[in-house]
Backbone as JSON, one array per atom type, in Angstrom:
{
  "sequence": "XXXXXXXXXXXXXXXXXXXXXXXXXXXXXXXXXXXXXXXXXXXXXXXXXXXXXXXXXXXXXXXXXXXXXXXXXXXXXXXXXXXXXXXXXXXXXXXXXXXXX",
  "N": [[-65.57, -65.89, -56.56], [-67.29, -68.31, -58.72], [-70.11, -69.4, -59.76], [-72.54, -71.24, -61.16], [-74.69, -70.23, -64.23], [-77.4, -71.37, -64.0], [-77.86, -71.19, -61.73], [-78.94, -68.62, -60.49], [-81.67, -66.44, -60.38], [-83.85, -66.12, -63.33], [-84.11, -63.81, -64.62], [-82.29, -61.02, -65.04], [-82.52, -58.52, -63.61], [-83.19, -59.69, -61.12], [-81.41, -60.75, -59.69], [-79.59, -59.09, -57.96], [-81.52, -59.07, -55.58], [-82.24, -61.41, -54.86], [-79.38, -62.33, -54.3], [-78.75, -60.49, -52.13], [-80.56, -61.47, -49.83], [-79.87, -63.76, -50.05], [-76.98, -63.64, -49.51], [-76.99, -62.19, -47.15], [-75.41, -60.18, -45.06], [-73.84, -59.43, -46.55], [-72.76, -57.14, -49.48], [-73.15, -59.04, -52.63], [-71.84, -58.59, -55.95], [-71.85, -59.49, -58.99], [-71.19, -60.69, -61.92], [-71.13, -61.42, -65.5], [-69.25, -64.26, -67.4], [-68.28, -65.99, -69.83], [-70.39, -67.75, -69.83], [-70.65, -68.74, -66.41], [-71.08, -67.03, -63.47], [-69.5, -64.71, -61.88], [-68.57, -63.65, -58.8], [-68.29, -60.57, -56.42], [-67.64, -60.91, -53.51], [-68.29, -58.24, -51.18], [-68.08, -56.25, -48.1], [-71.06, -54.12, -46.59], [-70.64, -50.45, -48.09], [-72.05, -48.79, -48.15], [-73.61, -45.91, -46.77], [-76.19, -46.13, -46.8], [-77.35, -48.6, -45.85], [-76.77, -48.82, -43.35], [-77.99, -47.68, -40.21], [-77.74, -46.02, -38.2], [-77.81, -42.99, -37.89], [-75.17, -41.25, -36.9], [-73.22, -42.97, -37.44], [-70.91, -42.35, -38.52], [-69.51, -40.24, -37.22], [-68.96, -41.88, -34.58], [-67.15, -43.84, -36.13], [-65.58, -42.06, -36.55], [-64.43, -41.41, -33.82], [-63.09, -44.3, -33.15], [-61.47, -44.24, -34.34], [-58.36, -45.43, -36.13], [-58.6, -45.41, -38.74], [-60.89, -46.79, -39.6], [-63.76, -47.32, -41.87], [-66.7, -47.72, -43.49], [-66.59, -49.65, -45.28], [-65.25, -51.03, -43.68], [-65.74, -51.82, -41.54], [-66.15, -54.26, -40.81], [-63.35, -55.92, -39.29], [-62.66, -54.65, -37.33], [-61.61, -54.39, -34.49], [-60.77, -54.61, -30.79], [-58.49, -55.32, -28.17], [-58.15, -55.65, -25.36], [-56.84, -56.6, -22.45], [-58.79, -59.33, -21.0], [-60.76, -58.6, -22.95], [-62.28, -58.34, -25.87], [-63.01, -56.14, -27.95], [-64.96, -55.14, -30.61], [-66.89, -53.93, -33.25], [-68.65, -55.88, -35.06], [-70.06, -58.5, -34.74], [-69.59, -60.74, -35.43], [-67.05, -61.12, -34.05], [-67.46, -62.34, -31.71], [-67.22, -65.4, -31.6], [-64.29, -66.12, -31.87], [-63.58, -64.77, -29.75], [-64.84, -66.3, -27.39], [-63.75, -68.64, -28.68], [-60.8, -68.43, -28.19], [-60.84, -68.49, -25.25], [-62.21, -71.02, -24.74], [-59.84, -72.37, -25.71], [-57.93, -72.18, -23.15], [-58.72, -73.36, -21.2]],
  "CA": [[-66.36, -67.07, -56.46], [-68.25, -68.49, -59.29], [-71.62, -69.93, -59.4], [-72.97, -71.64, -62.61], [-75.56, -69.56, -64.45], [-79.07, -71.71, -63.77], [-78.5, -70.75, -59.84], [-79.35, -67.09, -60.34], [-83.41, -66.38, -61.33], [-83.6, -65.92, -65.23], [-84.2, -62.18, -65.01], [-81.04, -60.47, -64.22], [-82.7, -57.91, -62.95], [-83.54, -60.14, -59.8], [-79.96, -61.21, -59.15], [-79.62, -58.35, -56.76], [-82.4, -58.74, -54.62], [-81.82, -62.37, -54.71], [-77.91, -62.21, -53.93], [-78.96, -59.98, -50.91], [-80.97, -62.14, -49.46], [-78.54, -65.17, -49.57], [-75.83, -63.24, -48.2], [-77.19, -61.34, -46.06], [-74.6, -59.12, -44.36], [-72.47, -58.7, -47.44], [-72.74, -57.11, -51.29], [-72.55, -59.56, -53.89], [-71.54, -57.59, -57.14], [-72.33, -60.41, -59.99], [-70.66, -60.16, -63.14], [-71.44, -62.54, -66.03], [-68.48, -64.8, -68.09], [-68.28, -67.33, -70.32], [-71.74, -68.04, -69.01], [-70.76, -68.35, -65.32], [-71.46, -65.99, -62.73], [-68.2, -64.59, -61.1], [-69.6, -62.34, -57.19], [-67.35, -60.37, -55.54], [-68.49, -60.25, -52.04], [-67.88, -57.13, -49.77], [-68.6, -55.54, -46.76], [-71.34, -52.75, -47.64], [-69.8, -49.57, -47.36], [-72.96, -47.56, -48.85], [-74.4, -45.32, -45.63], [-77.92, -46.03, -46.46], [-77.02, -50.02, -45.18], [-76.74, -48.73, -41.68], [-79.08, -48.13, -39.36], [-77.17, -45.11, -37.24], [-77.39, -41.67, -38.65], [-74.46, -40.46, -36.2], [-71.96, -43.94, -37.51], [-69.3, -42.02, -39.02], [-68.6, -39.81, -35.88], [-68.48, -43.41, -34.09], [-66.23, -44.6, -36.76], [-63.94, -41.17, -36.08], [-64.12, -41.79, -32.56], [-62.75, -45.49, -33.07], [-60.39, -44.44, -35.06], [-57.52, -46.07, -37.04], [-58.97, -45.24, -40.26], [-62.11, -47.59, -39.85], [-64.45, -46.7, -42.7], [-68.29, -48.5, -43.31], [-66.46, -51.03, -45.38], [-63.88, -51.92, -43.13], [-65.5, -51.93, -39.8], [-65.89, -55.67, -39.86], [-62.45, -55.81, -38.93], [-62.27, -53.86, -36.44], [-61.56, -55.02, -33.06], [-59.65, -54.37, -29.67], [-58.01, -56.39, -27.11], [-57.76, -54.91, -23.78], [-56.71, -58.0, -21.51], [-59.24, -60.57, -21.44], [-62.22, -57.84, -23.24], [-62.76, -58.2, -27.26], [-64.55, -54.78, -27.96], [-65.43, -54.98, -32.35], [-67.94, -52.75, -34.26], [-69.39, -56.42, -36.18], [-70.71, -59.57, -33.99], [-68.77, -61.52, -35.94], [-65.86, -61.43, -33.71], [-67.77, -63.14, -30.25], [-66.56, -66.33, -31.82], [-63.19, -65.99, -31.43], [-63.04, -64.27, -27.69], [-65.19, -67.56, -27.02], [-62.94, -69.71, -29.05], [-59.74, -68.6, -27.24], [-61.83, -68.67, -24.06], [-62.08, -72.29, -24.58], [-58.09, -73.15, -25.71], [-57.24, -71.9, -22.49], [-59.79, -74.14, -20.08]],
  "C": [[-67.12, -67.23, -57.78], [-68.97, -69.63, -59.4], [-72.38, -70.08, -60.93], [-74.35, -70.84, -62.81], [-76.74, -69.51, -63.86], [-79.06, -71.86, -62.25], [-79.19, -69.47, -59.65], [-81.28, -67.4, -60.93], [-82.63, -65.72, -62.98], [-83.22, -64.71, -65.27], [-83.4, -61.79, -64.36], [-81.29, -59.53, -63.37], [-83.1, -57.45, -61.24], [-82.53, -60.71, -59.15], [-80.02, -60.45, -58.03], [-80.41, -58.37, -55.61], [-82.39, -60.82, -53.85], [-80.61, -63.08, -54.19], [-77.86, -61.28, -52.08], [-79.55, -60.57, -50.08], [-80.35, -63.82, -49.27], [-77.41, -65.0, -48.8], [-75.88, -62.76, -47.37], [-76.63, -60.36, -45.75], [-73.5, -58.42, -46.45], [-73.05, -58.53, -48.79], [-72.1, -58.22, -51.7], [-72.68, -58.82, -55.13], [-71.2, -58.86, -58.14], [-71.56, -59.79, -61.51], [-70.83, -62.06, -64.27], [-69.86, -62.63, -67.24], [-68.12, -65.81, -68.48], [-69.99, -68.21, -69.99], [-71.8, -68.89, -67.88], [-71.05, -66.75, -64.79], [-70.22, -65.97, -61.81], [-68.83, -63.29, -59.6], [-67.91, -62.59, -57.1], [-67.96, -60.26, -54.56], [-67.53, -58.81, -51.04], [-68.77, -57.17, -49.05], [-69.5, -54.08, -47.21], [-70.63, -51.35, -46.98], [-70.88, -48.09, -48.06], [-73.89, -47.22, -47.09], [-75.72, -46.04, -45.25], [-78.08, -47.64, -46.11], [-77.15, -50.13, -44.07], [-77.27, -48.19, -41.58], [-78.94, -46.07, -38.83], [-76.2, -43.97, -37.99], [-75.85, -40.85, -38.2], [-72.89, -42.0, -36.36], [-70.66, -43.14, -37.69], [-68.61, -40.65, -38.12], [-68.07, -40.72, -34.82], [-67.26, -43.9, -34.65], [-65.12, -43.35, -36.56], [-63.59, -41.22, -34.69], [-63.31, -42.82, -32.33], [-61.69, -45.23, -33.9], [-59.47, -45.7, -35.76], [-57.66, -46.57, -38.33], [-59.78, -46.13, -40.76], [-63.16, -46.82, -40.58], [-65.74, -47.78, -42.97], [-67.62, -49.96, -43.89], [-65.42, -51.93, -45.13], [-64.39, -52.24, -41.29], [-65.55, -53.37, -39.48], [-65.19, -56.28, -39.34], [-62.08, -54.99, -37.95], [-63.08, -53.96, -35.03], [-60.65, -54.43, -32.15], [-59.48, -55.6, -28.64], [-57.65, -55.41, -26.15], [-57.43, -55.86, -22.32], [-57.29, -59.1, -21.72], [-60.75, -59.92, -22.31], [-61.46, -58.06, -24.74], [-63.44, -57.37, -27.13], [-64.26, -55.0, -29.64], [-66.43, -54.18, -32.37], [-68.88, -54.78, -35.08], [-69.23, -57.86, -34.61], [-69.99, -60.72, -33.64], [-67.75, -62.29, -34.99], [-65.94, -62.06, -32.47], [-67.06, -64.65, -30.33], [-65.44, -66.97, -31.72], [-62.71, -65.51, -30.11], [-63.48, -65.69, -27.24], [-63.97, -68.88, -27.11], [-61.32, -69.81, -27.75], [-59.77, -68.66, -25.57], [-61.49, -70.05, -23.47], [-60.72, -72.88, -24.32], [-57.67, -73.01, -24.52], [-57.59, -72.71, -21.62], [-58.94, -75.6, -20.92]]
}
């Protein structure tokens, strides 16, 4: 994605705290060129992000090689039950909820 320079604050040093706060859930990682601003966004996958000292026996429990910055993807289907690890995914059990009514 890029985002013309005079959106960021002046001081680069406030990009980060500023970029976190817009995206909320996800790292933006800012890189400057040509004098745009090119973000990669991820999923954070740094521990100290989450909450739940005991995640990554959760995440071996859940298996199929779900790791901090992959759990937002990670979902099940068990008939008509959506079980995910990220919120995200209520939207879609809803959605297909609806197509069917």
């Amino acid at each position: 994605m890029r985002v013309a320079r005079e959106r960021l604050p002046q001081d680069r040093a406030e990009w980060h705290g500023f970029l976190r706060d817009y995206f909320c859930d996800k790292d933006a990682i800012a890189s400057e060129f040509n004098g745009d601003i090119h973000l990669s966004l991820q999923w954070p996958s740094d521990p100290d992000r989450h909450v739940d000292p005991r995640l990554g026996a959760g995440l071996k429990w859940w298996g199929e090689g779900v790791t901090l910055g992959s759990m937002w993807s990670a979902r099940r289907r068990d008939d008509r039950v959506l079980t995910s690890l990220y919120d995200t995914w209520t939207l879609l059990s809803w959605s297909e909820w609806l197509r069917q009514r």
